[in-house]
C-alpha positions in Angstrom: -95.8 -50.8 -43.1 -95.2 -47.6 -45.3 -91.5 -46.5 -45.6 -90.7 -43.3 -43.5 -91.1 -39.9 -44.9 -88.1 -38.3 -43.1 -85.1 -40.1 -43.2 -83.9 -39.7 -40.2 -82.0 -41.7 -37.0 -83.0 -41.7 -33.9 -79.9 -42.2 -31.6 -80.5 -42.8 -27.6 -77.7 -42.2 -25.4 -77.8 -42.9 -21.7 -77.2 -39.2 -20.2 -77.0 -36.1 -22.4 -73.3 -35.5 -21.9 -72.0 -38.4 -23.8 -73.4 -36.6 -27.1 -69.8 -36.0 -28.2 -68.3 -38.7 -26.6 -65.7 -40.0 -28.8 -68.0 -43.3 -29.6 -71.1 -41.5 -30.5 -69.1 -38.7 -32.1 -68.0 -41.2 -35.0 -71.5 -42.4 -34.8 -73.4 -39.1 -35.2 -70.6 -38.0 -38.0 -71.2 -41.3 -39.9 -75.0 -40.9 -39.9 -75.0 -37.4 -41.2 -72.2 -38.6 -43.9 -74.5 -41.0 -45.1 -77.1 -38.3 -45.5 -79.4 -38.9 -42.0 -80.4 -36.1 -39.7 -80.1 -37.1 -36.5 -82.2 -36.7 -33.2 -79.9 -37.7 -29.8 -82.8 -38.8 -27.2 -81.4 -38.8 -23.3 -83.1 -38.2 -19.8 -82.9 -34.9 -18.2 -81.5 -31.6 -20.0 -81.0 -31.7 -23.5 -78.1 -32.2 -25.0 -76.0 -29.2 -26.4 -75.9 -30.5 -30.1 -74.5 -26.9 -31.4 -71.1 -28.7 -32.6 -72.9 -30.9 -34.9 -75.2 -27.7 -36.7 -78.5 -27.9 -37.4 -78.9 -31.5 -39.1 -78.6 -32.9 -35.5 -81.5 -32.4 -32.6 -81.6 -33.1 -29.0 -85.2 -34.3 -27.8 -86.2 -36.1 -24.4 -86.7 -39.8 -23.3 -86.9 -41.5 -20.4 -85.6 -45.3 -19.7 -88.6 -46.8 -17.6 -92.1 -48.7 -18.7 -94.3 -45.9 -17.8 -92.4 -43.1 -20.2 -92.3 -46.7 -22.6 -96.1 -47.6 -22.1 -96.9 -43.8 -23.0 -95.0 -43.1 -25.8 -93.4 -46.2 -27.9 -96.7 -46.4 -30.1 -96.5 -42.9 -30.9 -96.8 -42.1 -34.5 -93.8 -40.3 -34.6 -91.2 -43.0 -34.9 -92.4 -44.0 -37.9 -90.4 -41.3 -39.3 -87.1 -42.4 -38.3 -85.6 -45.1 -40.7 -83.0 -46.5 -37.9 -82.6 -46.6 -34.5 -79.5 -46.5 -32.4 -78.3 -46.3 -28.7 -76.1 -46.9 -26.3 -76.4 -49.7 -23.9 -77.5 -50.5 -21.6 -81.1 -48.9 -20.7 -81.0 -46.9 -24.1 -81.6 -50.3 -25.4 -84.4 -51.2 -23.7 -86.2 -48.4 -26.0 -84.3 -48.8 -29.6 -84.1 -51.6 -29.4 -87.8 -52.3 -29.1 -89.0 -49.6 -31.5 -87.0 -51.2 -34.1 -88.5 -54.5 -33.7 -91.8 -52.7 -33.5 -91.3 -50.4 -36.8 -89.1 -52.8 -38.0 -86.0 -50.7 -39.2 -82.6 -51.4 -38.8 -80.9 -50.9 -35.4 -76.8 -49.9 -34.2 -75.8 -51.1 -30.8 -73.2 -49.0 -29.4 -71.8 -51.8 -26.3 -69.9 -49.6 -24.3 -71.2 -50.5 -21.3 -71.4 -54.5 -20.6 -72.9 -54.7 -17.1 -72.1 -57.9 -15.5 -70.1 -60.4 -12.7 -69.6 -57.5 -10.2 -70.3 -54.7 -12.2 -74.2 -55.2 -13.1 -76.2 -52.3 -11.8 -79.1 -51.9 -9.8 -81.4 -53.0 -12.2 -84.1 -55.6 -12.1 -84.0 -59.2 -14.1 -87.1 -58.4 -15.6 -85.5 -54.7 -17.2 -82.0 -55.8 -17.8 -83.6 -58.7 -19.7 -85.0 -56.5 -21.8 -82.3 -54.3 -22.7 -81.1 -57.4 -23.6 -84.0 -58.2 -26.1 -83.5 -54.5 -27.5 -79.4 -55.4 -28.3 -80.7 -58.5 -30.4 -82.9 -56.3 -32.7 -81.8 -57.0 -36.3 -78.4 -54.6 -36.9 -75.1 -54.2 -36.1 -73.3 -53.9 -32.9 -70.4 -52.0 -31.7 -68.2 -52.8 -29.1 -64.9 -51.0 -28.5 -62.4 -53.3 -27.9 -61.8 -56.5 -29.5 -61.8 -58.7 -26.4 -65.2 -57.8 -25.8 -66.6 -59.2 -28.8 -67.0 -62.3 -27.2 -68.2 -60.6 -23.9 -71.3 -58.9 -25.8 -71.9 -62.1 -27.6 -72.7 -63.9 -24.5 -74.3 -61.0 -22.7 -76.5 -59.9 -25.1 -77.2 -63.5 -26.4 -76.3 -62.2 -30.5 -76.5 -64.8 -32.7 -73.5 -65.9 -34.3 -74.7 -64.2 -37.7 -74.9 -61.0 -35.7 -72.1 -58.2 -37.4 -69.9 -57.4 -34.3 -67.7 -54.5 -34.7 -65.0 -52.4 -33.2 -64.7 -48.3 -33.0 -62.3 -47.5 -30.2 -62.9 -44.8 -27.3 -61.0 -42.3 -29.6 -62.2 -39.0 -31.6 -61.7 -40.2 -35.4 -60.4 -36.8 -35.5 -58.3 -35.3 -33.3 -58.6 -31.8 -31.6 -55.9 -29.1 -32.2 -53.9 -29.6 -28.8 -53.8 -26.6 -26.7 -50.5 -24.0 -26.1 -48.6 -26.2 -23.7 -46.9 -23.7 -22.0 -50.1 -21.4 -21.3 -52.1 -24.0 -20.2 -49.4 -24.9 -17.5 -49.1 -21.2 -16.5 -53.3 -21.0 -16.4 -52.7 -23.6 -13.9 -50.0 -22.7 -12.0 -47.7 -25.8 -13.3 -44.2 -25.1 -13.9 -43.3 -24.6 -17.4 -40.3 -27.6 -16.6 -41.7 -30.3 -14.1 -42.5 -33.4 -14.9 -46.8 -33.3 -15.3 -48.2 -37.0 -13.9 -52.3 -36.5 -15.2 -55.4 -38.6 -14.1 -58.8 -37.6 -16.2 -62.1 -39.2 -15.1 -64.1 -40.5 -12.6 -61.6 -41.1 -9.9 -62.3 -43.9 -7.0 -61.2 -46.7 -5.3 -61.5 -48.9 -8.1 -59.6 -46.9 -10.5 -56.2 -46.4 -8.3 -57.8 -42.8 -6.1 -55.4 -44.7 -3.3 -52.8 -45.6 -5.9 -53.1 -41.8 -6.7 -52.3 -40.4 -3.2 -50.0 -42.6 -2.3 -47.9 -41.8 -5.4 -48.4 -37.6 -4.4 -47.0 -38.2 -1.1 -44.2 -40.0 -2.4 -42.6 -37.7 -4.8 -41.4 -34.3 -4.2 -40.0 -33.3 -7.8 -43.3 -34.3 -9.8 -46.7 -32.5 -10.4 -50.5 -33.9 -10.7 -52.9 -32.9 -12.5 -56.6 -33.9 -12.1 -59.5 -33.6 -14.1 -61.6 -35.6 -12.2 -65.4 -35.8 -13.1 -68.0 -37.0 -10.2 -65.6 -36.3 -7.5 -66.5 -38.3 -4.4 -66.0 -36.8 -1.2 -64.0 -38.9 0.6 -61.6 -39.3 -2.5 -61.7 -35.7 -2.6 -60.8 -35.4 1.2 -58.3 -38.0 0.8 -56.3 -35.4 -1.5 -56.6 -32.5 0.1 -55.3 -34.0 3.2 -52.3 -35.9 1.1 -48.3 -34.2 2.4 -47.6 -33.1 -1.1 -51.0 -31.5 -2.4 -49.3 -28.3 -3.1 -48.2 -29.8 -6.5 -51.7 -31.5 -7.1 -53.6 -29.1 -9.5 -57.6 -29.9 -9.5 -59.3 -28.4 -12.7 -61.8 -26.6 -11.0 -64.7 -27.4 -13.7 -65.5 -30.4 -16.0 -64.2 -29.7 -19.4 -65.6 -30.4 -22.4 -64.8 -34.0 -24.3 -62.5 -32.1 -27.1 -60.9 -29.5 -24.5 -60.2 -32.5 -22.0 -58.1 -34.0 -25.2 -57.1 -30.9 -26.6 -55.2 -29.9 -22.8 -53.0 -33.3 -23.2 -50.6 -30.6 -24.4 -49.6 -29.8 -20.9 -49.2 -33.2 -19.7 -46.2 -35.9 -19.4 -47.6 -39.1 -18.5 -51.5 -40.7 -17.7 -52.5 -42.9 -15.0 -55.1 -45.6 -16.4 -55.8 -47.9 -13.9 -58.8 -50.1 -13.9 -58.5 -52.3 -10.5 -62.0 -53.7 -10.1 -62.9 -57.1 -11.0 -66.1 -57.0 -13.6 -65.3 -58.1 -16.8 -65.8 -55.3 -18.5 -62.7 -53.4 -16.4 -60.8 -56.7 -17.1 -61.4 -56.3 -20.7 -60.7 -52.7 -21.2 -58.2 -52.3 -24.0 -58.9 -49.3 -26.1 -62.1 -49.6 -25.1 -60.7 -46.8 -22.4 -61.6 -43.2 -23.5 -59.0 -42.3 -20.9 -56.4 -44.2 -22.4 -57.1 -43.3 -26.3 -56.8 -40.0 -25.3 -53.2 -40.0 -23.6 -51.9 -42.2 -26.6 -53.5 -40.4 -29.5 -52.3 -36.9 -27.5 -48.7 -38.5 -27.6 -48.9 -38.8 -23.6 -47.6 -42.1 -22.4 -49.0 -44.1 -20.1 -49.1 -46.5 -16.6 -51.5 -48.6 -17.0 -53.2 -51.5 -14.5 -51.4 -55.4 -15.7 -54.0 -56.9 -17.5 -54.1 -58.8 -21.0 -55.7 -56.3 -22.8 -53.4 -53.7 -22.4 -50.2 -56.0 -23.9 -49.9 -53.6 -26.5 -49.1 -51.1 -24.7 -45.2 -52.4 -23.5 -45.5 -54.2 -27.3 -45.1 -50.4 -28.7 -43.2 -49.2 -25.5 -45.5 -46.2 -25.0 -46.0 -47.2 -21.1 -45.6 -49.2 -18.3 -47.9 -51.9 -16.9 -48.4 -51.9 -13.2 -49.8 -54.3 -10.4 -49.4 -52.1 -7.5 -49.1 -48.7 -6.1 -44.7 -49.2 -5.8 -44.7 -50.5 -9.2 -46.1 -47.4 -10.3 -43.9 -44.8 -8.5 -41.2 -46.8 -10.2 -43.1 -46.2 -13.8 -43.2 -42.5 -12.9 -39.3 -42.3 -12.8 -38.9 -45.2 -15.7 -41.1 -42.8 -18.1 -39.5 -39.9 -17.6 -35.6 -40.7 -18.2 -37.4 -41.7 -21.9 -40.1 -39.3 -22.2 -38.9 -38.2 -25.9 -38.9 -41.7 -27.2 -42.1 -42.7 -25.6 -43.9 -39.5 -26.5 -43.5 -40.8 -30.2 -44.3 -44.2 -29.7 -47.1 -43.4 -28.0 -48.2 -41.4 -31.0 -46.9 -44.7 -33.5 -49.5 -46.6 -31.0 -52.0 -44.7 -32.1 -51.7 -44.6 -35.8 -51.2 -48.4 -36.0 -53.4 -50.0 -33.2 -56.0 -47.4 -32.2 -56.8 -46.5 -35.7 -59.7 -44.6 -35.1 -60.2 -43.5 -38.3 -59.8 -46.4 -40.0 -62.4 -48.0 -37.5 -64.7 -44.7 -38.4 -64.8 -45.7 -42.1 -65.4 -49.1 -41.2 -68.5 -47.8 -39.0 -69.8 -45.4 -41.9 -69.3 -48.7 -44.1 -71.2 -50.9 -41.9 -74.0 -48.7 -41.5 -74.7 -47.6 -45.2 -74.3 -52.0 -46.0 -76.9 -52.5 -43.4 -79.3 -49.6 -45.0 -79.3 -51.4 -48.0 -80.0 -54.9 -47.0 -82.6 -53.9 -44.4 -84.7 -52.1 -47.3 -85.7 -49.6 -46.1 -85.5 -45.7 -47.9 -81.8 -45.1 -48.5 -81.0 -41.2 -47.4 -80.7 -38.7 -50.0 -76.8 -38.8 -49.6 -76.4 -42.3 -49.7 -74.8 -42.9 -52.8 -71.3 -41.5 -51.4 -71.5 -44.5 -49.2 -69.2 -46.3 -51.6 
C-alpha cells in the first residue's frame, strides 16, 4: 500500500462537544506537537475547533453500517497516517479503517460499557467496536483500575500498550475573579459555596443533592448541570431552601466550567450506580480532576478508587446522604488546609502533565515502529 501523502490523524469522537474535553485535549495537543494536523470526525454539528487554529478540522461521520458501507473504502483515508477515537461507537469506524489501511491506531477508553451500564446497542455492533479497540496501537484509559477492565472488555492482548491520561486539562485554565463570579450569580461574597457540575441524576446523588439543600440553611449550591432531566430539575425547584441554589442558566464551555472553580468551596462527586465503570472511577472523573486541580475539595461516593482522596486529606468519602451533610460541616472548619492539599493532590497523583508527555511519548514510539511516514515535526518527539 503506498504511504500517505498528508500526514495527518483522523480522530473520532462520539458527539462534537467532547472536542476539548480534557482527554482529547491532551490528545489533539500531542498530535499537532508531533507535527500531525488533525481532522475531529463526530455526528451532527461540527465541532467548534477555533481553539486549536487552523492545523485542526472538524468534518462529519456517522456511527452505523449504512454511513460505514458508503464511505470506509473511500479514497480519502488513505491520507491519514493514524487513526484515533473515542470509544465506544467511534471505534467501530477507527478502528476498522486502521486495520483496513493498515496504520497505527489510539484508543481513548473512556467509556467501558458493561454489567449494568452497557447501552442499547446490539451484540452484533458492540462486538465490533470491540474488533476496532484491538486494531494494532495503544490504548488509553484514565484511571489505573481500569486497565484491567479494558483488557477484558476489549479482549487486548497482553502485549497491547495500556496507558493512563487522567480526566484533567494538562494545562490549567486561568481561574476566574472569585468575587465577580459570585456577584454575577448572586452568591454572597462570604458563604460557604457547595458545587455539583455535570449530568445530574439519580445515580450520581440528584436525591443526595436535595436532601442536603433542605437540610442547611447557612450554605449555598451551585449547579452547573448539563442534560438536566425534568424530574431532577422539578425535584429542586420544589426543595424548602432553593433560594440558595444557584442554576447556571447555560452550559459553559469545558475551560470556563474549570476556570469558575474560583467561586466555589467544596464539589460533590458521587457516582452511586453499580456498572463497573462508576465503581472504578478514580481520576477517571472529569468532575473530580477539575475540583482537585482547581484547589476545591471534595465529597466523594466510598469506593476503592477514590482512597487517595482521605490518603492526601483533600475530601471526605461518603456512603450516604447524612454522611454527606456531615462532610459539608467537616470541610469547612478546614477549608484552608484542604484547599492546599487538594491542590498537593493534584501535583502528585493526578499529574496530568506528566501523563501528557507520556501520551505525546507513546504516540511518536508507536509512529516509528508502525512504519509508516513520520510527520515533518517529528524529530522533537525525543
Amino acid at each position: 500500500m503506498k504511504p500517505p501523502k498528508d500526514r495527518r490523524a483522523a480522530h473520532f469522537l462520539l458527539i462534537p462537544e467532547l472536542a476539548y474535553s480534557p482527554p482529547n485535549d491532551a490528545l489533539v495537543n500531542a498530535l499537532l506537537e508531533l507535527g500531525y494536523e488533525v481532522d475531529l470526525f463526530a455526528p451532527g454539528e461540527a465541532s467548534d475547533t477555533s481553539r486549536y487554529g487552523p492545523r485542526v478540522r472538524a468534518c462529519s461521520a456517522s456511527y452505523g453500517y449504512r454511513w460505514m458501507a458508503r464511505n470506509l473504502l473511500s479514497p480519502r483515508w488513505s491520507r491519514y497516517s493514524l487513526f484515533a477515537g473515542t470509544t465506544e461507537d467511534p471505534m467501530a469506524v477507527a478502528g476498522l479503517l486502521a486495520r483496513l489501511y493498515r496504520r497505527p491506531c489510539v484508543t481513548m477508553a473512556d467509556e467501558i460499557k458493561t454489567g449494568s451500564f452497557s447501552g442499547n446497542r446490539g451484540g452484533r455492533w458492540k462486538a465490533l467496536c470491540r474488533f476496532g479497540m484491538r486494531a494494532r496501537g495503544v490504548t488509553v484509559v484514565n484511571d489505573a483500575e481500569r486497565v484491567s477492565l479494558q483488557r477484558d472488555y476489549a479482549g487486548l492482548s497482553p502485549q497491547q500498550p495500556v496507558i493512563i491520561y487522567p480526566g484533567c486539562f494538562r494545562s490549567l485554565p486561568v481561574p476566574w475573579d472569585r468575587a465577580a463570579t459570585r456577584r454575577a450569580r448572586g452568591i454572597p461574597e462570604d458563604a460557604l459555596v457547595i458545587c455539583y457540575s455535570g449530568v445530574l441524576n439519580s445515580g450520581n446523588g440528584a436525591s443526595w443533592l436535595a436532601e442536603a439543600i433542605a437540610e442547611n440553611e447557612h450554605y449555598w449550591f451551585w449547579g452547573q448541570i448539563i442534560h438536566p432531566d425534568p424530574l431532577v430539575m422539578e425535584l429542586l425547584r420544589r426543595i424548602q431552601g432553593n433560594d440558595r441554589l444557584v442554576l447556571e442558566p447555560e452550559r459553559l464551555s469545558w475551560q470556563d466550567a474549570w476556570a469558575s472553580m474560583s467561586a466555589a468551596d467544596i464539589g460533590i462527586v458521587v457516582y452511586l450506580q453499580d456498572g463497573p465503570q462508576f465503581q472504578h472511577m478514580g481520576i477517571a472523573s472529569n468532575r473530580l480532576c477539575m475540583f482537585l486541580s482547581m484547589g476545591v475539595p471534595v465529597i466523594a461516593s466510598r469506593q476503592p478508587s477514590f482512597r487517595f482522596i482521605e490518603d492526601y486529606d483533600c475530601g471526605v468519602l461518603v456512603g450516604d446522604v447524612r454522611e454527606l451533610i456531615a462532610a459539608i460541616e467537616q470541610i469547612g472548619v478546614r477549608l484552608p488546609v484542604m484547599r492546599e492539599n487538594a491542590l498537593r493532590c493534584a501535583r502528585k497523583y493526578i499529574r496530568a502533565p506528566e501523563h501528557a508527555a507520556e501520551l505525546r511519548q507513546r504516540i511518536a514510539q508507536l509512529v516509528r515502529q508502525s512504519g509508516t511516514p513520520r510527520p515533518y515535526a517529528a524529530n522533537t518527539a525525543g
